[in-house]
C-alpha positions in Angstrom: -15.4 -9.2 34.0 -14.1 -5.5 33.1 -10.4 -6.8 33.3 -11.3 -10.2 30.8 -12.6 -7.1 28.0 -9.6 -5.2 28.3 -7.4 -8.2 28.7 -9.0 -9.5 25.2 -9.3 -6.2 23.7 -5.8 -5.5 23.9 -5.1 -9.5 22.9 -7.1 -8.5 19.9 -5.5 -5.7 19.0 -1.7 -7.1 19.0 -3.2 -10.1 17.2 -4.1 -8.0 14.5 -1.1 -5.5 14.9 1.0 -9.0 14.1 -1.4 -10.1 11.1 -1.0 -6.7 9.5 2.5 -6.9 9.1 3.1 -10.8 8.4 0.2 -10.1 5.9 2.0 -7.1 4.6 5.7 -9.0 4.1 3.8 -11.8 2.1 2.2 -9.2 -0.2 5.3 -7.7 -0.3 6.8 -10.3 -1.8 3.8 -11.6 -4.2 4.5 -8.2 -5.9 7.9 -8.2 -6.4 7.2 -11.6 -8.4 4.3 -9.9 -10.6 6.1 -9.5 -14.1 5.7 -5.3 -13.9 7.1 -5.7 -10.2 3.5 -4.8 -8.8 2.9 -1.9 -10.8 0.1 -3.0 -12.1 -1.7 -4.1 -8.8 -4.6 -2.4 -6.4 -4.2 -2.7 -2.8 -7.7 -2.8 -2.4 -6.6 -4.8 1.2 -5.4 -1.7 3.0 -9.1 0.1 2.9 -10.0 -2.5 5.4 -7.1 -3.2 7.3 -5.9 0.1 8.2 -9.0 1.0 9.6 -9.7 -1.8 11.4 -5.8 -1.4 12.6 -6.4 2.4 13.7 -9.9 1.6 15.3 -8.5 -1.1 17.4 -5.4 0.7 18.4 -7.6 4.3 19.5 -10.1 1.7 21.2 -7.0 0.0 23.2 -5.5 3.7 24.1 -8.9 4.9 25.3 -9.4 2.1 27.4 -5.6 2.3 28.4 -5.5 5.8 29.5 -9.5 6.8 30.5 -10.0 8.4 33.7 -11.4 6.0 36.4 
């Protein structure tokens, strides 16, 4: 049981990892077609995907590297 929430954590946390960055290229690219090239635009996104990003990554590494 122990292995299945480490196996899914860290499935979870490269799903997301992947997410991030497709999500990222495709806002990427919506901005660059804005008429001010995205000057004008708030990444409001990021307050909830970085954290959610950095929480999932420490979680993995703790889990990864805890002593037994």
């Amino acid at each position: 049981m122990n292995n299945l929430k480490r196996s899914l954590l860290f499935g979870i946390t490269i799903l997301v990892i992947v997410a991030a960055i497709i999500w990222e290229y495709y806002i990427q690219q919506w901005e660059a077609a804005q008429p001010d090239n995205g000057m004008s635009v708030m990444r409001v996104d990021l307050f909830v995907i970085y954290p959610l990003v950095i929480t999932l990554v420490a979680l993995s590494l703790y889990q990864l590297f805890r002593k037994k």
